[in-house]
C-alpha positions in Angstrom: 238.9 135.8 84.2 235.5 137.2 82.9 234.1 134.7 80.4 234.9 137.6 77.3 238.3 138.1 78.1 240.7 136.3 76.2 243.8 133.8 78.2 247.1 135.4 78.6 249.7 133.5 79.0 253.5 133.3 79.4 257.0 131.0 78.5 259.7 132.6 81.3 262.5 130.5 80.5 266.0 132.3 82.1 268.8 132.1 80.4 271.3 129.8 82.1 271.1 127.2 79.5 270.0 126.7 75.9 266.6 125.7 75.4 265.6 122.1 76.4 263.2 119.7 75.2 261.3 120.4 78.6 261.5 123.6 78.6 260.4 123.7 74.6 257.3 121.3 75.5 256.5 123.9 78.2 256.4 126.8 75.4 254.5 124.3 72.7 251.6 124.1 74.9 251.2 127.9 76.0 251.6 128.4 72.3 249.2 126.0 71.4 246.8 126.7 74.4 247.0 131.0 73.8 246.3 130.2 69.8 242.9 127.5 70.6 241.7 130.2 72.9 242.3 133.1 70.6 244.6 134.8 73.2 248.1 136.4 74.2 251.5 134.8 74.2 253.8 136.6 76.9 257.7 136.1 76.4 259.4 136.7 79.6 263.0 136.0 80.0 264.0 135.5 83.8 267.5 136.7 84.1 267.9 138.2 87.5 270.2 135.3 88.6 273.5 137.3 88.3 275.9 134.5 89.5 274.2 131.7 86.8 273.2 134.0 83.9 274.8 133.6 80.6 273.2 137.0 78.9 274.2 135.2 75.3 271.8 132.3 75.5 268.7 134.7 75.3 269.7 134.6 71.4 269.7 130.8 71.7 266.7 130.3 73.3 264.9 132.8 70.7 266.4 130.9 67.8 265.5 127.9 69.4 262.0 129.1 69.7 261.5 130.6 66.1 263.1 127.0 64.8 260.2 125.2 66.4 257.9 127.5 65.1 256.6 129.6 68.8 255.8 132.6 67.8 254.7 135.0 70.7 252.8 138.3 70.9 254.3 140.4 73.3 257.9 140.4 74.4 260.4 139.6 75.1 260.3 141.3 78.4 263.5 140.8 80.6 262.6 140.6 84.3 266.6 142.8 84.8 264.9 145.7 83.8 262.1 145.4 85.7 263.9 145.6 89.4 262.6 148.3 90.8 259.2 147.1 90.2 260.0 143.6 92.2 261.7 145.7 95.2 258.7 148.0 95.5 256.6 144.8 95.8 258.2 143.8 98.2 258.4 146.9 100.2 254.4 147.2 100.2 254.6 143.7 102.0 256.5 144.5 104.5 254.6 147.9 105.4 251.3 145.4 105.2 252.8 143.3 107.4 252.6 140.2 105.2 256.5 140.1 105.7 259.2 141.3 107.5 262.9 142.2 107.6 265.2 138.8 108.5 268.6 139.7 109.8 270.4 136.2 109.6 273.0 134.8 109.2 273.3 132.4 105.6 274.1 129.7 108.0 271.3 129.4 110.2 267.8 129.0 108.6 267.0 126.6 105.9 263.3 128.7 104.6 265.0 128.7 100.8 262.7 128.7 97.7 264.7 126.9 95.3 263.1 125.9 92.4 263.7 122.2 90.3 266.6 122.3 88.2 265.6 122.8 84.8 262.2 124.7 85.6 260.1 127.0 83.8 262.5 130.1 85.1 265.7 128.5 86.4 266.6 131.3 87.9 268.6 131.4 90.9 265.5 130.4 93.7 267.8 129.3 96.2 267.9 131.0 99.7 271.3 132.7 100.5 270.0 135.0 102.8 268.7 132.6 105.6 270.0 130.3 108.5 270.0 126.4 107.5 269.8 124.6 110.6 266.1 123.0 110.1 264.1 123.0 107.1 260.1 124.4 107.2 260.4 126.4 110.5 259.4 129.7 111.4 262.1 132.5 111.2 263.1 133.7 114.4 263.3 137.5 113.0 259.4 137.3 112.4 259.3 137.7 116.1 261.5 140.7 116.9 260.3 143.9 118.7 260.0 147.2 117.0 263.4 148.0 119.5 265.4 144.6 118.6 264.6 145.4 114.9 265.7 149.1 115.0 268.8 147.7 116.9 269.5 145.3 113.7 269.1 148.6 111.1 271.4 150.7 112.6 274.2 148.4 113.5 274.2 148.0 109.5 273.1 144.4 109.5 272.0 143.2 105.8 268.5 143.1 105.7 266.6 140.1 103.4 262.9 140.4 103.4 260.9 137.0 104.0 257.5 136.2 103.2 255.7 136.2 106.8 253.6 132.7 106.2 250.9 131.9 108.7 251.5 129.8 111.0 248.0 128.0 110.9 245.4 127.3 108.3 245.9 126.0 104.8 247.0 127.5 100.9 244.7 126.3 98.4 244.8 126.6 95.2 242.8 125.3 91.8 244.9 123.4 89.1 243.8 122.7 85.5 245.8 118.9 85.9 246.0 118.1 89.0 242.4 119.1 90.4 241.8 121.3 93.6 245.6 121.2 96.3 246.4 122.3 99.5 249.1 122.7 102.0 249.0 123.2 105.3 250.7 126.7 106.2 252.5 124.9 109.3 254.7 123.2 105.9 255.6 126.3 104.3 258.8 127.9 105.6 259.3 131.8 106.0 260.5 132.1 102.1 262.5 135.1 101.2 261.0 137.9 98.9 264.2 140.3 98.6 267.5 139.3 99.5 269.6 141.5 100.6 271.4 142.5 97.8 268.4 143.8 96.7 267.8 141.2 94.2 264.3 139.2 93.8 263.9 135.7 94.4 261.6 133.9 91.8 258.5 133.6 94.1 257.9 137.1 94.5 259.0 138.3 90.4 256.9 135.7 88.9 254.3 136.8 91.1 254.9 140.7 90.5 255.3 139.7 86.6 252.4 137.8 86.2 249.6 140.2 87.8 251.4 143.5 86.2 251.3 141.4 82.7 247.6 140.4 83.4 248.6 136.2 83.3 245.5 134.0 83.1 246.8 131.0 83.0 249.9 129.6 84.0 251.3 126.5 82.5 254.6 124.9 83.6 255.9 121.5 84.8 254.9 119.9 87.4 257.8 120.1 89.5 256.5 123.7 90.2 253.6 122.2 92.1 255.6 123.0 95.2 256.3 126.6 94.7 252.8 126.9 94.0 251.2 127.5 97.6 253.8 130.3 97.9 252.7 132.2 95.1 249.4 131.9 96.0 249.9 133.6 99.7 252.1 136.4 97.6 249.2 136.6 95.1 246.1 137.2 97.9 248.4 139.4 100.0 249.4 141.8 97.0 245.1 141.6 96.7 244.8 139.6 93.5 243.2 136.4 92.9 245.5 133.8 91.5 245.4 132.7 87.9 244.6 129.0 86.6 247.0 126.7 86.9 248.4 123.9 85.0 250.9 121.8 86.1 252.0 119.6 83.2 253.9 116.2 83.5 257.5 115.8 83.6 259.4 114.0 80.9 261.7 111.1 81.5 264.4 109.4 79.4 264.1 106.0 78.7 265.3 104.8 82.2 262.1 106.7 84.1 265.1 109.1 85.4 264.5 112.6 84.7 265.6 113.5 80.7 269.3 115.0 81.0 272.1 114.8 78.8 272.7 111.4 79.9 270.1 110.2 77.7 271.2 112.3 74.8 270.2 115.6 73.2 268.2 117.4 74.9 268.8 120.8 73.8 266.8 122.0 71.0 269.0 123.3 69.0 270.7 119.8 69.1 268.1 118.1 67.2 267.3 120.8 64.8 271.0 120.4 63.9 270.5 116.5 63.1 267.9 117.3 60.5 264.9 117.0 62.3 261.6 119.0 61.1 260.4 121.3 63.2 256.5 120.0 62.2 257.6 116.8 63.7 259.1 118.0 66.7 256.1 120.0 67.2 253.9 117.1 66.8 256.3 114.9 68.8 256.5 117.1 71.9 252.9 117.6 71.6 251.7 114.2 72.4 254.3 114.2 75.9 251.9 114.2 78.5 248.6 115.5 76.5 246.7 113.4 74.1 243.8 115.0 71.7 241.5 112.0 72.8 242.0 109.3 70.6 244.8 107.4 69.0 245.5 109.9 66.2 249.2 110.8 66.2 250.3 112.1 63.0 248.8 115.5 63.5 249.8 118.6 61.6 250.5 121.8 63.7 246.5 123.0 62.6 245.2 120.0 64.1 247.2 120.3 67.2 245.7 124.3 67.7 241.9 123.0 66.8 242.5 120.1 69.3 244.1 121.6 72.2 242.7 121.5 75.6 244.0 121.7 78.9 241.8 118.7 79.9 243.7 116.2 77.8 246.6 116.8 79.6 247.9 113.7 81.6 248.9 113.6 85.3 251.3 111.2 84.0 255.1 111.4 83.4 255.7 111.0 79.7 258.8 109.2 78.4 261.1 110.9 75.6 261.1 107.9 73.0 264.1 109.1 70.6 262.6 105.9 67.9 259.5 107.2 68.0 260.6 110.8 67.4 262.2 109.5 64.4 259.1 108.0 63.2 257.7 111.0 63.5 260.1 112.1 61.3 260.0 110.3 58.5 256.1 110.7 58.5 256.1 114.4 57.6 259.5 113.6 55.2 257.2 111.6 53.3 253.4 112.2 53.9 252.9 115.8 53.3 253.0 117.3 49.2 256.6 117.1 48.1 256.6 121.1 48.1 256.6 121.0 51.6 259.7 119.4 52.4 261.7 121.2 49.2 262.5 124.2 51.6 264.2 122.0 54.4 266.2 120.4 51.8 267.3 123.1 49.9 269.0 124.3 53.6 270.6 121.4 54.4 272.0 121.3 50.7 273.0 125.0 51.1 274.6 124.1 54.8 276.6 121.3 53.5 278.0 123.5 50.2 276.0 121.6 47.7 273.2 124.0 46.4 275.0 126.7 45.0 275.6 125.7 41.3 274.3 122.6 41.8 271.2 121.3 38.8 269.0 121.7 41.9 269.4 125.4 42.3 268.8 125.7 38.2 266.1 123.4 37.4 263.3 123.8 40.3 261.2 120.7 38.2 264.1 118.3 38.4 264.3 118.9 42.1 261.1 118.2 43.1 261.4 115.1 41.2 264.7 114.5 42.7 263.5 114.8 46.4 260.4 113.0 45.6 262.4 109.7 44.8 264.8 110.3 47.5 262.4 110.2 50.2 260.7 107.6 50.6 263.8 105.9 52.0 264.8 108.7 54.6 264.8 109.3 58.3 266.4 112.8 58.7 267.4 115.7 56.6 271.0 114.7 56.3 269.9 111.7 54.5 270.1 113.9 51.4 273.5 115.2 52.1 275.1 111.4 53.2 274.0 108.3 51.2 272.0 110.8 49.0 274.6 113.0 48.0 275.0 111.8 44.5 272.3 112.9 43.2 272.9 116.7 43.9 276.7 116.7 42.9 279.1 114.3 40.9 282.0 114.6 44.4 281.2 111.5 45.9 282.9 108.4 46.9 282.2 104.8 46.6 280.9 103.3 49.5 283.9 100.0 50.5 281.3 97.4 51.2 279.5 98.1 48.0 282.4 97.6 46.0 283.3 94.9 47.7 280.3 93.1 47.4 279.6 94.3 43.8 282.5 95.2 41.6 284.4 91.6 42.5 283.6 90.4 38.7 286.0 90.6 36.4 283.7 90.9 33.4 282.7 94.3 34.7 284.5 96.9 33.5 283.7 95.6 30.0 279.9 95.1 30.9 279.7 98.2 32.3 281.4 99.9 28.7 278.8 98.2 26.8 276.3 99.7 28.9 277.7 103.3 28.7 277.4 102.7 24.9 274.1 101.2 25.2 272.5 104.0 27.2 274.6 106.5 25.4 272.4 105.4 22.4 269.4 105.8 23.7 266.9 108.2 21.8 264.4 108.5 24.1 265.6 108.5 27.8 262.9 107.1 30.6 262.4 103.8 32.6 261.5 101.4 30.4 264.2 101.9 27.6 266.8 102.0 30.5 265.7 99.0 31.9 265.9 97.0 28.5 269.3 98.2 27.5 270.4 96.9 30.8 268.9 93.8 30.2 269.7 93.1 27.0 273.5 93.8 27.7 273.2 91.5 30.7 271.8 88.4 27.9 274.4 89.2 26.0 276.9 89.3 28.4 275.4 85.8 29.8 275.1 87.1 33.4 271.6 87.8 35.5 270.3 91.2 35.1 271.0 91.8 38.8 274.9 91.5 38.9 274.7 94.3 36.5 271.8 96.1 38.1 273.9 96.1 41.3 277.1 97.0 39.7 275.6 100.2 38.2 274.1 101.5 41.1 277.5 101.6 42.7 278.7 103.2 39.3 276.3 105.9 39.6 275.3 106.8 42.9 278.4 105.0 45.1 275.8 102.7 47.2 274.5 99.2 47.4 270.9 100.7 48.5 269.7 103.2 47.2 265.8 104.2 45.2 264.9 102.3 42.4 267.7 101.8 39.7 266.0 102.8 36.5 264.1 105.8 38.2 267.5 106.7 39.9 268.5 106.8 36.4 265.5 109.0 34.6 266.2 111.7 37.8 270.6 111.5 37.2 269.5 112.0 33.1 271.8 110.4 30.7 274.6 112.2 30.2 275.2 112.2 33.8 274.5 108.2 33.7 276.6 107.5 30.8 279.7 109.6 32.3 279.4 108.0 35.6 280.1 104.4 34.5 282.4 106.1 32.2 284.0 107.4 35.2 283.7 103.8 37.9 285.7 101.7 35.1 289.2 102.8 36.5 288.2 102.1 40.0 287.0 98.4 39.1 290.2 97.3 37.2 291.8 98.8 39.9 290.4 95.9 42.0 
């Protein structure tokens, strides 16, 4: 790359699953990397695995990416519709003589090129076209003479085409991470190109993809550290210099075991469904395996682009800490200007059938006051749709350990009357005046303010916990007060 041109880069997920949290980190960076450098984001979706592709993920993985904020530049391009290109690839090898036609048997040879599970493609890598006796040996059809080969084409036998690896020397090859690798030749197997179906494997379409679409840089997990010396032989012998490459961490679960569904979510759609921001997860994912340099963490998605840089990425596997994700949460729930966060909670009030009609949707002031009481106390979106639910609709229950713990006096229902009056009286309506004519009931009632305190936050909002009574209050507005503990006295004497 010329020192004017700007990185191009690419996310090639294939579309055999939804999109992971791997998979997303993978995309996070290239977006993040491509936006720091002022260049391209490529959007390649890998489907040529017949057998595992599930053609209606794509959408899934695109909603997946637009929900986490990934916006790229160019695509998507789908690597079915690029066949012929792959096949004619792989036919200039063979007349070069940098492969050759295998006619084996899928029993005998083990040169596959399967790639990880869960990998920046996952498309199907493994070898069905070879032998599998021994692993990382020459193929015997490398050898054939011009006669034993014509014999094999015209008694009909399927033809693969494998990569034809030297047998000597080493494949080197620069990474961003991981410094300056190399593999001896003798290690690398015959892989196949084409198999005889006339399908691609990965090495060689990634390859094709990546010099046709001008790829700079190439950043993916580091599982793919091993597929790497193959792509570089298929690079040099197609006459282009590789690209960069980055090989970032993997991420773990808890356990140090590879993140799968054993440890919970890992889909994104999963977590966006639970309430989680997408700044957060952004941030969140971010900070798996690359660090800006210091111990900032809270970092909004600006900071992350100015920050950016291949060279803080870690060699180190990074551990998916659900807790801290949380934490994360609840930061940019409660740090950022209240107007940021409206929009999030006017969807989840929308997708649980509370916005319509609701005072929210009417009265955009009393909103923004309403979340900005609310929020200090949650951890997810659905926190405003659970124990928060009362103050967007009057259909809501009282929770059975509050009124256990709080409605067990038998003064109540006539405490909380007198306070229904007392409010109802009220000419001016705001903190202070609600919290003296709840005290002053509770003097003359002969009871501590806080049996009655607790007593009318059940009233009112159906919970033991909750935000501040008396601001709780100002935010409900008196008539909805006063008609609430109107509305609990039934449910008390019922006790």
């Amino acid at each position: 790359m010329s020192p004017s041109e700007k990185p191009r880069v690419r996310f090639a997920p294939s579309p055999t699953g939804y999109l992971h949290v791997g998979g997303a980190r993978t995309a996070l960076f290239n977006w993040l990397f491509a936006r720091h450098e002022g260049g391209t984001l490529l959007l390649r979706i890998e489907d040529t695995d017949i057998e595992r592709n599930r053609p209606e993920l794509v959408d899934g993985i695109l909603e997946g990416l637009k929900w986490l904020g990934i916006e790229w530049d160019e695509g998507p391009i789908f690597q079915s519709q690029r066949l012929d290109l792959y096949r004619a690839a792989a036919e200039r090898l063979l007349a070069s003589g940098a492969a050759f036609g295998c006619y084996c048997k899928a029993a005998a040879y083990s040169g596959g090129d399967a790639a990880p599970a869960g990998s920046e493609a996952e498309v199907g890598e493994g070898d069905d076209e070879g032998p599998k006796v021994q692993k990382n040996v020459a193929c015997p059809c490398r050898d054939l003479t011009d006669a034993e080969r014509a014999a094999k084409e015209q008694s009909g036998v399927p033809r693969a085409i494998r990569f034809r690896v030297p047998r000597t020397g080493v494949s080197q090859f620069e990474d961003a991470v991981f410094g300056p690798r190399e593999v001896q030749n003798a290690e690398i197997e015959d892989f196949v190109l084409l198999r005889s179906n006339g399908l691609p494997t990965y090495q060689l379409s990634v390859v094709v993809d990546d010099i046709d679409m001008r790829i700079t840089h190439i950043i993916r997990g580091a599982d793919h550290l091993s597929n790497t010396p193959k792509q570089a032989l298929i690079y040099r012998a197609l006459g282009a210099a590789p690209p960069i490459f980055a090989h970032v961490p993997l991420i773990l679960g808890p356990d140090r075991t590879r993140l799968s569904k054993r440890h919970g979510a890992t889909s994104v759609g999963s977590y966006a469904e639970e309430g989680f921001l997408p700044e957060a997860f952004r941030n969140f994912l971010a900070l798996l395996g690359w660090s800006p340099g210091e111990d900032a963490e809270f970092l909004r998605t600006s900071e992350l682009i100015e920050r950016f840089a291949l060279s803080g990425v870690s060699r180190t596997n990074a551990v998916f800490d659900r807790a801290k994700l949380e934490w994360f949460n609840t930061q940019y729930l409660q740090k950022p200007p209240v107007e940021y966060v409206l929009p999030f909670v006017e969807a989840e009030l929308e997708r649980a059938g509370l916005w319509e009609g609701s005072q929210a949707s009417r009265d955009s002031a009393w909103f923004a006051n309403a979340v900005e009481l609310i929020r200090p106390r949650t951890r997810l979106l659905g926190d405003f749709t659970t124990w928060a639910r009362a103050f967007f609709t009057d259909d809501f229950e009282y929770e059975a350990e509050a009124r256990e713990k709080f409605w067990k006096d038998e003064r109540l229902p006539a405490m909380l009357e007198k306070l229904a009056g007392a409010l109802e009286a009220l000419a001016d309506w705001n903190h202070d005046a609600c919290d003296a004519a709840s005290r002053a009931v509770a003097t003359a009632e002969g009871v501590k303010a806080g049996l009655l305190i607790n007593a009318t936050r059940v009233a009112i909002v159906g919970r033991a916990v909750g935000p501040p009574l008396f601001e709780t209050m100002v935010v409900l507005g008196q008539e909805r007060v006063v008609a609430r503990l109107r509305r609990a006295l039934p449910f008390i004497s019922a006790r």
